[in-house]
C-alpha angles and dihedrals in degrees: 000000000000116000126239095315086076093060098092129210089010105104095136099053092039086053092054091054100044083053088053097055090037083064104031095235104131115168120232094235124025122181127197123209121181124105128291116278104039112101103282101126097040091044082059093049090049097052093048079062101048095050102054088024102139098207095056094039083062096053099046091102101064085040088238101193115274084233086091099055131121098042101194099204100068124097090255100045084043097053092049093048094055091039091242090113105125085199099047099075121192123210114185121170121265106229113328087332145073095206138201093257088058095055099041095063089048094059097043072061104043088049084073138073131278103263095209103337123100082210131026117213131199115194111203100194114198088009086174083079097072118110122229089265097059091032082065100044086051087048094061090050086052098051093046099033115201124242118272088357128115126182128210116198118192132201155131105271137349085243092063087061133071104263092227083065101043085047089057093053135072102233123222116188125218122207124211103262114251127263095241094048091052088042086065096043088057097045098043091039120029096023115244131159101260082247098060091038086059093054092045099055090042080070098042096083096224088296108123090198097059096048085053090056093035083052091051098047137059100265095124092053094049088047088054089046099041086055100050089056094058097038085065090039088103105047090030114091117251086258088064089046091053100046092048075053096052092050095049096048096043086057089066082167104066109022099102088063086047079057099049087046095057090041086054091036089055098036098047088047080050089051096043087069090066101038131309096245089104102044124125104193088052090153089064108054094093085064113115076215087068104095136251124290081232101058118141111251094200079061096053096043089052091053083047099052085047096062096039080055096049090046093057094043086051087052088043088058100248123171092276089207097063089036102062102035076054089048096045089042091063090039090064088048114105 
């Protein structure tokens, strides 16, 4: 495991961390906020390392640079890199929820010493999880901070948290990584022509994580698919529109990708009216399947409008049968 230099398109958090070490300052609770999929967990791994990191802790007297922390290669970096670290503790959530219980134990923990570790560090990851009960419980650790220990909470947004937490904690924001950053993660790493990596990271909302599970599975095959079926929307009978319904509905899992893929499928082809600089799906513009250059915008915007309305209906909990035979219906119109 690389150190900081791996998280990519973060330059200003990482700078702030780095700052922290270099000064020895290091608050006894960090969270850190930015969506999933940008380097928050391993940034917190990371900083557990460089903070016990016995290479660095050697060096502190002659104020060697924080660039070179964590080492990677010492007992201490080495055990928290394999998990195996008795002082690097790990709460997830159990189900949809980090509950009391939870942090109880981890403060009946927290209350003794280190065992090895100069510091001992508890990662909360989607600390927004947490109910009220175990919000308060980690409210009390936070407002009597035990001795050698830091905490690092993750989520989504300050707003998801109890202010009283997010008061007791030094924030460190994290931005959605640049399509051309995670561009050249997916073409040196997991191997994809540097076309289908652009379109790729265009979906990935700014999250590196997703572009790297979008990359290993078959994402690209369902989108093609998923094209060709409402380019032939128009020309196909209602019986082919409602089957293509059924099948979307009945893969809950995945339907609100399906969605994403038709929004991106409609505005490109809107775009596309006004130049082809802005479009997502640039590899398939060469299909016959594309669209027209005289296509009617007011047509597309109104496709447009249909499938914003059935993903907010899908987030709304709406019965996703009769959502989505409503939605492809008003996609075979016109």
């Amino acid at each position: 495991m690389p150190g900081f230099e791996s998280i990519i398109d973060q330059q200003k958090p990482i700078g702030i961390l780095r700052a922290l070490l270099e000064q020895s300052a290091v608050a006894h609770a960090l969270l850190f906020t930015g969506i999933d999929g940008v380097g928050k967990q391993t940034t917190a791994r990371l900083f557990a390392m460089a903070v016990n990191c016995e290479s660095y802790l050697e060096d502190t007297n002659s104020r060697v640079s924080a660039d070179s922390a964590p080492c990677g290669q010492c007992v201490s970096c080495r055990k928290i890199i394999s998990g195996n670290h008795p002082d690097v503790l790990h709460i997830q959530p159990q189900g949809n929820l980090i509950r009391i219980d939870q942090i109880r134990a981890l403060g009946r923990t927290l209350a003794m010493k280190p065992y090895e570790a100069r510091y001992r560090v508890a990662m909360i990851s989607d600390a927004h999880r947490m109910n009220p009960e175990s919000a308060n419980a980690l409210l009390k650790m936070l407002e009597e901070p035990p001795e050698q220990t830091l905490l690092v909470l993750t989520a989504s947004e300050t707003s998801d948290l109890l202010p009283t937490v997010v008061s007791r904690c030094q924030r460190v924001r994290f931005n959605p990584v640049s399509i051309p950053g995670i561009c050249r993660e997916l073409v040196s790493h997991c191997n994809l022509s540097p076309d289908v990596a652009r379109v790729v990271a265009a979906m990935a909302g700014g999250s590196m994580g997703r572009a790297i599970a979008m990359s290993r599975s078959d994402w690209l095959e369902r989108r093609n698919w998923l094209v060709r079926e409402l380019a032939g929307l128009r020309q196909a009978p209602i019986s082919v529109g409602l089957a293509l319904a059924q099948r979307l509905a009945q893969d809950k899992d995945r339907l609100a990708e399906s969605l994403e893929v038709m929004l991106s499928w409609f505005r490109d082809r809107l775009v596309r009216l006004y130049g082809s600089g802005k479009i997502i799906n640039q590899d398939l513009i060469p299909l016959p399947d594309w669209g027209s250059q005289n296509e009617n915008p007011e047509i597309l915007l109104t496709k447009i409008r249909a499938v914003r309305a059935a993903e907010k209906a899908v987030a709304a909990n709406a019965n996703l049968r009769l959502t989505i035979e409503g939605l492809i219906l008003r996609l075979s119109e016109n």
